[in-house]
N, C-alpha and C positions, 0 to 999 in steps of 0.2 A: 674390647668388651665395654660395652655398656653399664655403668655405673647407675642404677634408679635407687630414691632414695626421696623420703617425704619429709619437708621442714619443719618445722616447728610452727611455722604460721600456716600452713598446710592443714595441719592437723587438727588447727581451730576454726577452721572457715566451715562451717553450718552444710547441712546435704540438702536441706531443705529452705524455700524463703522464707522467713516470718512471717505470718499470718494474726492477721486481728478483728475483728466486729465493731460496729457501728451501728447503733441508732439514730435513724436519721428524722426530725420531722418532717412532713410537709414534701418528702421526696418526691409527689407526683399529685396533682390533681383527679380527685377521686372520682369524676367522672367528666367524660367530652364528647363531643359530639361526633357524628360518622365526618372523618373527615378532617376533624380540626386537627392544627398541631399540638402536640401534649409536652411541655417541657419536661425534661427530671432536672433535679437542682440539689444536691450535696453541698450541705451548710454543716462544718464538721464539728467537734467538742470546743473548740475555741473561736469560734462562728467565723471561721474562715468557709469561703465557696471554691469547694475543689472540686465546682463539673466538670471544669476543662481536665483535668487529670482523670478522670471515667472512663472507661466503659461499662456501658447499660446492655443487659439482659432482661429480653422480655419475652416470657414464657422460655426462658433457659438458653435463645437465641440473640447475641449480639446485635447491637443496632450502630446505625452510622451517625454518629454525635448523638446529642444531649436529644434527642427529641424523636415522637414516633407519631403515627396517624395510623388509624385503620379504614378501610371502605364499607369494614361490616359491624353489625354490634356484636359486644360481647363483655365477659371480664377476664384481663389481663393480668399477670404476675411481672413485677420489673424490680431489678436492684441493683447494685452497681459496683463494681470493683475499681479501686481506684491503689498505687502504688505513694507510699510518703516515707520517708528515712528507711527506705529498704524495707519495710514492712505492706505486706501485701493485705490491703486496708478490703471490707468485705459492708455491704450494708445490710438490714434488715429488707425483706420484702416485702413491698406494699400491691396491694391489690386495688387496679380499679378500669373502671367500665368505659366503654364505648357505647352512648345510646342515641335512639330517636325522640326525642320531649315529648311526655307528656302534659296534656291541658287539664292546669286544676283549676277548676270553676269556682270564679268567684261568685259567693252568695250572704247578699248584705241584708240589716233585720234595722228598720227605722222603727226605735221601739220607743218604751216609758216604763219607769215602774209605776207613773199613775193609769196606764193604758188597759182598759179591763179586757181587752180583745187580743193583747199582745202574748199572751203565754201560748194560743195555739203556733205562732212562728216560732218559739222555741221549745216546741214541740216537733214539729215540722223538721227543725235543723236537726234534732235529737237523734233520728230518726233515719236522716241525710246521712251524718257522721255513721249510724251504724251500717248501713248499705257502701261508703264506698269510702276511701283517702285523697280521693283525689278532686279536695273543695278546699277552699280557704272560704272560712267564714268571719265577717266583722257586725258587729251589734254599734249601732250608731245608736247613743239613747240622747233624749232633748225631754228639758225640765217642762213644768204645767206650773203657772200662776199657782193655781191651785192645792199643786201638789209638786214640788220638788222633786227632781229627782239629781240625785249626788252623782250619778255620771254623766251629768250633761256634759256633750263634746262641742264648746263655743263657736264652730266651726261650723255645723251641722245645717244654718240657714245657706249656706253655698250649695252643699251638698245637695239640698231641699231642691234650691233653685235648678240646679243643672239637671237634675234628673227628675224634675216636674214632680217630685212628693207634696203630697198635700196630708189626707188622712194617715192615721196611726192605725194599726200596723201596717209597713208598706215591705216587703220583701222583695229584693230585686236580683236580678242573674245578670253577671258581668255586669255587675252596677246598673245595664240600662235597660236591660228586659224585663218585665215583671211579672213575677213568681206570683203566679193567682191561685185563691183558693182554690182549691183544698192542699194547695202545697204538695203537689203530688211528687214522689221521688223521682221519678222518673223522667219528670222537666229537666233534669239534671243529670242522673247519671248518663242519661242518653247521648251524653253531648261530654260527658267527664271521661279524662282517658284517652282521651284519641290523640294519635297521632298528630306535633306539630313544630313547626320549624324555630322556636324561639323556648329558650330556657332562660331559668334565672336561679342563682343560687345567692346565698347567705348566710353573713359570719357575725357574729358580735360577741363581745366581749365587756363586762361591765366591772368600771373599778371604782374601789366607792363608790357615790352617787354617779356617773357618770358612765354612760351608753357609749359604746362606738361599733356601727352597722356598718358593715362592707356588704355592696350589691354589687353579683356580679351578670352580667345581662351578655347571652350571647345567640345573634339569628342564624341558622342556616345558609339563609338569602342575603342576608346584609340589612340594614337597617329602612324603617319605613318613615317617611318624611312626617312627621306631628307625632309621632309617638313620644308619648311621656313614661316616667316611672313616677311611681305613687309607693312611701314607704311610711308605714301606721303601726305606735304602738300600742298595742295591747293588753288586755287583763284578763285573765281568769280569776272566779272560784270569788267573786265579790259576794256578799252575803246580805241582802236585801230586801225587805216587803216587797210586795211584788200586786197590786188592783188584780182580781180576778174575776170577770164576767161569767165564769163557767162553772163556777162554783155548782150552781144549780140545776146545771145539764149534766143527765145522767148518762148521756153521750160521750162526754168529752173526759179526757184525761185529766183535767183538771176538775172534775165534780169533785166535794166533799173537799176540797182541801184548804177551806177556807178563802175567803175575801175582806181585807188580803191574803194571800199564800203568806203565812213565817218564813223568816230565814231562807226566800228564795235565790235560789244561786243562779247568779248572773254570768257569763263566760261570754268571751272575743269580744270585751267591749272596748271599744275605742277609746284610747287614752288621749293620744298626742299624733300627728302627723308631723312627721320630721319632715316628710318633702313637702312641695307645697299642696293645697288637700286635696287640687285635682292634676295633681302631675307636674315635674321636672321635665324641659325638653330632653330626649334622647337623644344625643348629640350622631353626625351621622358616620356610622359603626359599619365596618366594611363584613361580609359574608364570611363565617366563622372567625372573628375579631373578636376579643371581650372588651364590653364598656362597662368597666369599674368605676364605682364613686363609692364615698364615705358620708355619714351621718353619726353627729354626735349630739346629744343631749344630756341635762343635769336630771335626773330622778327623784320628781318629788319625794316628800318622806312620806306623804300616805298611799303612796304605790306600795303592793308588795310584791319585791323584786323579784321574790322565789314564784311568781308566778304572772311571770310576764312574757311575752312573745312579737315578735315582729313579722308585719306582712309585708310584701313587696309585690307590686302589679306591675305589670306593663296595658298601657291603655293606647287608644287608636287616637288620630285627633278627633272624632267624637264621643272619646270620655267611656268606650266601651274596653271591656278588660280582657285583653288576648290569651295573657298567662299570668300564672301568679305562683306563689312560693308563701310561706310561713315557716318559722321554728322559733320555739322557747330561746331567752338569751341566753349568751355562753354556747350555744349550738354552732358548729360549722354544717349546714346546708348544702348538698353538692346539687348539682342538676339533676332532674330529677325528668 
């Protein structure tokens, strides 16, 4: 006869594993391209990296190590289970995209506040911004003898030079085409949004006075020999007289509002170029490859910080603007 019979340490051993959650940041790049590889990366409460100990789930289905691609677009679900002291460790899920780049067009405004003809171009942009998101706009303004102007960008005689500006107001597309009266939207939207092989995203982070931009730049095709990156910061919501010619046209959206306009609000005006002002070489970047670099700056004290912003271009080697990227700082920017 069989004697069965349960021990005492029997009786304590658990019917279930232990189980626990984790919030994890930064577990997956929130968007890639059709194609690339997507790492995941579990950095856990003691900022140990316990990918190697994973398994990743994306959209509910197991994958083969740390990392996934897809052929198609779409938006994916992924999170990871990972085993540590016999607890069966669980992470949060993160959602993100598989896409084809969008082209946001750049559209630049060579202005003054002493310039009486300058308010139709921000008029013009006004207008832009309401038809579509996908533009980055910069206001390059340059002082007059005569009349100062407080955002002059020291820089601005290069800019002149490269892209053959002369007269005030000068609006340009991709920096090198130019945006002729009547500033018609459709020079632009026609051409914003389309489908194309080169994204860029953007992260910053400001402590005290002090900026740090990460750009991240990545081609479908792999990289193109003279391409630069160009990275500019920003200002909104500066509050300024403003020369107005149109005062007296009862045409124009600026009739009756005085010459000068009070208190006109200036926005994307060009602060500082972190790269150099017509581009960093783009070092050469293999076919769904990211080429990362950093930028840091000290933040004057008459900037205000709660409203400032960073652009990023990529430009050809002739100084024209293939794609671009902006966001306020503090922002993480994914591809877009």
């Amino acid at each position: 006869m069989l004697n069965m019979a349960c021990s005492k340490t029997e009786e304590n051993v658990p019917l279930t594993t232990p189980t626990a959650e984790i919030t994890v940041d930064k577990l997956v790049r929130k968007a890639s391209l059709v194609n690339q590889n997507i790492p995941f990366q579990i950095i856990n409460e003691v900022g140990e990296d316990v990918t190697s100990l994973a398994t990743f789930y994306v959209n509910g289905e197991p994958v083969d190590g740390s990392s996934f691609s897809s052929d198609a677009i779409g938006n994916f679900d992924v999170y990871g289970v990972y085993m540590q002291d016999g607890v069966e460790i669980t992470t949060n899920t993160e959602t993100f995209s598989v896409i084809i780049p969008k082209q946001k067009i750049v559209v630049e405004d060579y202005t003054g506040t002493w310039c009486g003809f300058c308010p139709r171009v921000s008029g013009a942009l006004y207008s832009l911004q309401e038809e579509t998101d996908d533009i980055t706009i910069v206001a390059i303004h340059e002082t007059a003898n005569s009349f100062p102007d407080p955002m002059h960008f020291d820089q601005v005689q290069l800019l002149k030079d490269a892209y053959g500006v002369e007269g005030f107001p000068a609006a340009r597309i991709n920096r090198s085409v130019n945006w002729q009266q009547p500033h018609a939207n459709s020079d632009v939207t026609s051409i914003a949004g389309v489908d194309t092989n080169l994204a860029i995203a953007l992260n910053s982070e400001l402590t005290d006075n002090e900026l740090l931009v990460q750009v991240n730049v990545v081609y479908a095709e792999g990289s193109v020999l003279g391409d630069k990156l160009v990275v500019y910061l920003l200002e909104n919501e500066i509050i300024y007289d403003q020369v107005n010619y149109y005062n007296q046209d009862t045409t124009s959206e600026f009739y009756n509002m005085g010459d000068p306009i009070p208190d006109f609000e200036h926005n994307e005006v060009l602060r500082n170029s972190l790269s150099g002002v017509l581009g960093d070489p783009i070092p050469v970047t293999e076919a769904l490859n990211e080429y990362v670099t950093s930028f840091t700056i000290n933040i004057p004290s008459d900037y205000n910080t709660e409203k400032l912003s960073v652009v990023a271009m990529v430009v050809d080697q002739d100084n024209t603007a293939k794609n671009s990227q902006h966001a306020s700082i503090n922002v993480d920017k994914a591809y877009e």
